[in-house]
C-alpha positions as CSV (number, residue, x, y, z in Angstrom):
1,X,-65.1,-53.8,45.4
2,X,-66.1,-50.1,45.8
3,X,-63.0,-49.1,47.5
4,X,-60.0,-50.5,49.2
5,X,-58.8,-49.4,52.9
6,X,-55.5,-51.8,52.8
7,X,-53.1,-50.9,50.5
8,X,-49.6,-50.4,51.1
9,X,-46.6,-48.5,49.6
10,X,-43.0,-48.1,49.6
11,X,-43.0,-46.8,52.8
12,X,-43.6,-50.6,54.5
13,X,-40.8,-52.5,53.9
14,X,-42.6,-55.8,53.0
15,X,-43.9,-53.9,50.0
16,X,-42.6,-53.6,46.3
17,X,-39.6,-50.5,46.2
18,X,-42.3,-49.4,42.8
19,X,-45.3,-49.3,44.9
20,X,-45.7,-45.6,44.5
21,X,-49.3,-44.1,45.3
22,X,-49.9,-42.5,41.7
23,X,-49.7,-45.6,40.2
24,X,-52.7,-47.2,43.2
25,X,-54.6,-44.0,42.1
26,X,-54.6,-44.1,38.7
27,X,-56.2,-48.2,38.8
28,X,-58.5,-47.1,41.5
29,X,-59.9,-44.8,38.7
30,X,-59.8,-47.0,36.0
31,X,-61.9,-49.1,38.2
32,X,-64.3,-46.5,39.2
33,X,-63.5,-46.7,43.0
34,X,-64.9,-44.5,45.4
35,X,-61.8,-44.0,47.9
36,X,-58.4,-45.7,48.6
37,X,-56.8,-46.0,51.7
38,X,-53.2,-46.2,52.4
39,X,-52.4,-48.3,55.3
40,X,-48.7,-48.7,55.5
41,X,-46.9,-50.7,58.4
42,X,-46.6,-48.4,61.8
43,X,-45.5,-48.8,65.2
44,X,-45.9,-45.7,67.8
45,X,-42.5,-44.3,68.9
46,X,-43.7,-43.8,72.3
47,X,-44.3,-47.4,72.9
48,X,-41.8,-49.6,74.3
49,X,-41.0,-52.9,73.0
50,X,-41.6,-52.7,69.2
51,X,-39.7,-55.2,66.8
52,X,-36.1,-54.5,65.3
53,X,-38.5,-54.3,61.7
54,X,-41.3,-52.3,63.5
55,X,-38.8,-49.6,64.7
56,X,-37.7,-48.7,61.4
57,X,-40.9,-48.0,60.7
58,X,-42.5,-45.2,63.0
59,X,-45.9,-43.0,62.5
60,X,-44.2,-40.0,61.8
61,X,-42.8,-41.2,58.5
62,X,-46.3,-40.8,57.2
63,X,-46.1,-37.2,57.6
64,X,-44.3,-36.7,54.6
65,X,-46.0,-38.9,52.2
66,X,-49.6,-37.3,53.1
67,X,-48.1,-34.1,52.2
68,X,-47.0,-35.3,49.3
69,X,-50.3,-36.9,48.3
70,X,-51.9,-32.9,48.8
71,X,-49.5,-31.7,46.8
72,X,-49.8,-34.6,44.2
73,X,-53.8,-34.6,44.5
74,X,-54.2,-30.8,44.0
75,X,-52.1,-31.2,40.6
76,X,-54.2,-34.3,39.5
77,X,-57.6,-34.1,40.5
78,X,-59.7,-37.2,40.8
79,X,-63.0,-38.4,41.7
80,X,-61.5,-40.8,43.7
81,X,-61.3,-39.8,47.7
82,X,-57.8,-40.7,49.0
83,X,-56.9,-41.1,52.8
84,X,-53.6,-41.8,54.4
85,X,-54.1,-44.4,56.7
86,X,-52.1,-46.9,58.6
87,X,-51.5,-50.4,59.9
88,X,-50.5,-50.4,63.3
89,X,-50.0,-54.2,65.4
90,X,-50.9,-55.7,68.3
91,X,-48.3,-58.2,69.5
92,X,-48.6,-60.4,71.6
93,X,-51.4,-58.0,73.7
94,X,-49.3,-54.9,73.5
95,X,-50.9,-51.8,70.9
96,X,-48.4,-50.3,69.2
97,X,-50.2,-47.4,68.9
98,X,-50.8,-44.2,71.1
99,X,-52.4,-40.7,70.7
100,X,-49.6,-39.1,69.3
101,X,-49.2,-41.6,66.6
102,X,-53.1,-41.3,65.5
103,X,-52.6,-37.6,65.0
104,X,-50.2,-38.6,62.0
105,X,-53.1,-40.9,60.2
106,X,-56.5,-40.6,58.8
107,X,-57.3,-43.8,60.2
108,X,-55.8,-47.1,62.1
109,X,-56.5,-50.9,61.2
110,X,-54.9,-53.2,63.7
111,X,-54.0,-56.6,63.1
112,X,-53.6,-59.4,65.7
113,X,-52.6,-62.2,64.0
114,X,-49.1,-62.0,62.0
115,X,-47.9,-65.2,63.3
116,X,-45.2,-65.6,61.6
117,X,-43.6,-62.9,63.9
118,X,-42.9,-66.1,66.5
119,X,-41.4,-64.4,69.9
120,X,-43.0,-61.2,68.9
121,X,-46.6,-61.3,68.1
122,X,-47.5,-64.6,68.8
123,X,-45.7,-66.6,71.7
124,X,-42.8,-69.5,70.4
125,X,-45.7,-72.2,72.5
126,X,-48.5,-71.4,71.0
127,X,-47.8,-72.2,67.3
128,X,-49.5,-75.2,67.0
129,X,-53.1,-75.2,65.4
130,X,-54.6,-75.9,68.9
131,X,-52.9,-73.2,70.7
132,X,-53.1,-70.9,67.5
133,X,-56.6,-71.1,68.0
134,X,-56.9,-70.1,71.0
135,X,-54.1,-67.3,70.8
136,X,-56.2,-65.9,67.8
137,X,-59.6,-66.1,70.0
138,X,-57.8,-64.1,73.0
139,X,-55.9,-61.6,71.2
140,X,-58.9,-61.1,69.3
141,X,-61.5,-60.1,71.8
142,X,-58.6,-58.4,73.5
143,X,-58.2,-56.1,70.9
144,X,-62.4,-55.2,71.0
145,X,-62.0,-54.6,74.9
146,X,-58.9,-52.8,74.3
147,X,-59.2,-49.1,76.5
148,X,-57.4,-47.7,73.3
149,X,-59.7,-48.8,71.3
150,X,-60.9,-45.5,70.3
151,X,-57.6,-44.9,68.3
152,X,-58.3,-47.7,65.3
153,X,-61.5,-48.2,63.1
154,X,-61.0,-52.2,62.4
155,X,-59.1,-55.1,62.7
156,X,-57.2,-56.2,59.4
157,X,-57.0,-60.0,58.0
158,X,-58.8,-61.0,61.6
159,X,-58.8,-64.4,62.9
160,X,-56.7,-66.4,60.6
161,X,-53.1,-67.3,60.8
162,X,-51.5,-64.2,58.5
163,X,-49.0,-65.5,56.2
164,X,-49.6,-69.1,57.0
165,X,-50.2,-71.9,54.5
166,X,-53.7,-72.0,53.6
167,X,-53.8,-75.3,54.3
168,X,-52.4,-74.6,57.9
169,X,-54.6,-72.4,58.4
170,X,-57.7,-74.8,57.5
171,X,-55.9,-77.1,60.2
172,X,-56.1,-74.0,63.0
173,X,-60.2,-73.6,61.8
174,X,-60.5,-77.2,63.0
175,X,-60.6,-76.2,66.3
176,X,-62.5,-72.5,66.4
177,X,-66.3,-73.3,66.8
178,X,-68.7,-71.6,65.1
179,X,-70.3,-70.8,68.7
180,X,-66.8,-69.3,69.7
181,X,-66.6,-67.0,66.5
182,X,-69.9,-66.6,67.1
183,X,-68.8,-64.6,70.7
184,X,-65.9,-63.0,69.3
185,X,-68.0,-61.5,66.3
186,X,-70.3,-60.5,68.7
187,X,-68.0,-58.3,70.9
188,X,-66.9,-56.8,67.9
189,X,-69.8,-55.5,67.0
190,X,-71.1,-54.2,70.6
191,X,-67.3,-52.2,70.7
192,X,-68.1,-50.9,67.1
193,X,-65.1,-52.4,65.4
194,X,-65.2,-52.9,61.8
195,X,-64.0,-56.4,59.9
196,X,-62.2,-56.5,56.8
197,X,-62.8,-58.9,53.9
198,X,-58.9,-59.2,53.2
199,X,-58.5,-60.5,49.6
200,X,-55.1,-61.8,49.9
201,X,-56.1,-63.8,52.6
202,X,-58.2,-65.9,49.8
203,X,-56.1,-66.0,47.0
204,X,-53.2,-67.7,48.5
205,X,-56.1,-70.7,47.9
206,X,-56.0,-73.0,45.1
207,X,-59.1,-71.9,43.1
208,X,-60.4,-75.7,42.9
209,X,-60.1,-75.3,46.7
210,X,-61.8,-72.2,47.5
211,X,-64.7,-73.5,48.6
212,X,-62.8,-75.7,51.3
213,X,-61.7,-73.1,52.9
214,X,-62.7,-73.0,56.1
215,X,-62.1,-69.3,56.8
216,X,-65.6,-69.0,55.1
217,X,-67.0,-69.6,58.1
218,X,-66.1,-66.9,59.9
219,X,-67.7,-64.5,57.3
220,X,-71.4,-66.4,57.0
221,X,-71.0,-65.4,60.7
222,X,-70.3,-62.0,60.2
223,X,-72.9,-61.8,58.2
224,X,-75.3,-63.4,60.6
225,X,-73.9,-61.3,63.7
226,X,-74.7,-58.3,61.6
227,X,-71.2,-57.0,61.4
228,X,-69.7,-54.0,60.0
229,X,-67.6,-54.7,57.1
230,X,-65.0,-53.4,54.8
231,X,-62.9,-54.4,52.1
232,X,-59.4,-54.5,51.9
233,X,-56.7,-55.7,49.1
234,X,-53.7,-56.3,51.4
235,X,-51.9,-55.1,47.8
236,X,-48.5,-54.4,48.4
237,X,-47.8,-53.8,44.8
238,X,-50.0,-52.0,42.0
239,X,-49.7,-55.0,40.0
240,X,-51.2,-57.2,42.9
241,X,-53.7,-53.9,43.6
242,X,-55.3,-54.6,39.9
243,X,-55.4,-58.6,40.1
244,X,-56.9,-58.3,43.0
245,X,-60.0,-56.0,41.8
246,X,-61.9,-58.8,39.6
247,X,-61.1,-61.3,42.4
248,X,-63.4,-59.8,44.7
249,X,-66.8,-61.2,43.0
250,X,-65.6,-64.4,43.6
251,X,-64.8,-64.2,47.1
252,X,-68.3,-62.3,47.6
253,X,-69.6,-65.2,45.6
254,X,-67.9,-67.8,48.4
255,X,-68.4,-66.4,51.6
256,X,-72.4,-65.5,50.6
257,X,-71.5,-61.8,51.2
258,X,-73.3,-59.0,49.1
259,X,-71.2,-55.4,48.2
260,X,-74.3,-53.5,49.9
261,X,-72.6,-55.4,53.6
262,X,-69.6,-52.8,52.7
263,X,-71.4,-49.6,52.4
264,X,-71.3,-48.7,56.1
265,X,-67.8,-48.8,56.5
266,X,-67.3,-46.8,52.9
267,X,-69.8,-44.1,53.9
268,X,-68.1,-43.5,57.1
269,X,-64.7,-43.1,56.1
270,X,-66.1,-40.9,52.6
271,X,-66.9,-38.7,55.4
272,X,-63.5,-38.4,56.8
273,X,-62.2,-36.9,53.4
């Protein structure tokens, strides 16, 4: 893993209190990375109807942080090339992102499958595997036709149940067919949206199980589709950031992925810097 777009700090309030960026820097470099990306929780202040947790949590609060990280970056030089990014959400078809709020980040991933927000970003009916599925395939293609899509590079963790059981999530696969992930790949990439190879997403598998897993399938179809990938951690600790590093061979290993499918993505944002 080359670099990592998906790492959060302090600033979401899911992630470790210690999860400072010096210390994300300093393993990215002992690990030869290329770039980091910082992609802490955001909702846009000028969209109605965030969450009681996403409103604590506004774009502008990034403001501060990547001033600190120039200030930080130009007493400690590094070769590696350090963005600050940001998660934003799409719940339940609503972006919580707008133009002002883009102007405060480097970049925008969007996620459209934290289920476990029932009520918010998944409706209370649909939490069933059968209806899961076919939330996931809507909000999904949704989010590629979106007319905002301009404002966000990728979507983050896509198509699986976020912060589900594993096995719960094998249950939801059960009913996504390879011709329908086939589709939604598809329109991914015809609106140019990126795909991230989220590595927490497969270590909360057994490793006897790994193989099982039948989120594999959706990246031998990425593959296939041709689309443009990227790799991202989901760290929300820099202890979690460094176990996560050597775990990436394996998951390249399962999924039939090579690092050279990443090099797109890495090259664009490099650019950005």
């Amino acid at each position: 893993m080359r670099y990592d777009l998906h790492v959060h700090t302090h600033l979401s309030d899911c992630a470790s209190r210690e999860a400072f960026f010096p210390l994300y820097i300093q393993a990215a470099e002992e690990n030869r990375q290329t770039l980091l990306g910082f992609a802490d929780h955001s909702w846009a202040s000028g969209v109605e109807g965030a969450s009681s947790w996403y409103r604590k949590q506004p774009f502008e609060r990034l403001a501060e942080q990547k001033k600190q990280l120039t200030d930080y970056l130009a007493e400690h030089p590094t070769s590696v090339k350090v963005l600050q990014g940001a998660e934003g959400e799409f719940a339940n078809f609503l972006l919580g992102i707008d133009e002002e709020a883009a102007a405060y980040a480097d970049y925008i991933i969007v996620p459209h499958d934290h289920v476990h927000m029932k009520g918010f970003v998944i409706p209370e009916d649909q939490t069933a595997p059968r209806e899961m599925a076919g939330f996931l395939l809507k909000s999904f293609e949704a989010l590629c036709k979106h007319p905002k899509r301009g404002l966000f590079v990728g979507l983050c963790h896509p198509m699986v149940p976020c912060c589900m059981p594993w096995q719960f999530k094998n249950e939801v696969y059960r009913y996504l067919t390879d011709a329908q992930l086939k589709d939604a790949l598809t329109a991914a990439k015809e609106a140019g949206v990126w795909i991230e190879l989220n590595l927490s997403e497969f270590a909360c598998v057994p490793p006897e199980e790994l193989e099982n897993y039948e989120y594999i399938r959706f990246f031998r179809i990425a593959k296939e589709v041709g689309n443009t990938l990227y790799w991202g951690s989901d760290a929300h600790a820099p202890k979690t950031y460094r176990e996560r590093l050597p775990f990436a061979a394996r998951v390249l290993e399962v999924t039939g992925l090579t690092e050279d499918l990443f090099g797109e993505a890495e090259k664009a944002m490099l650019s950005r810097v």
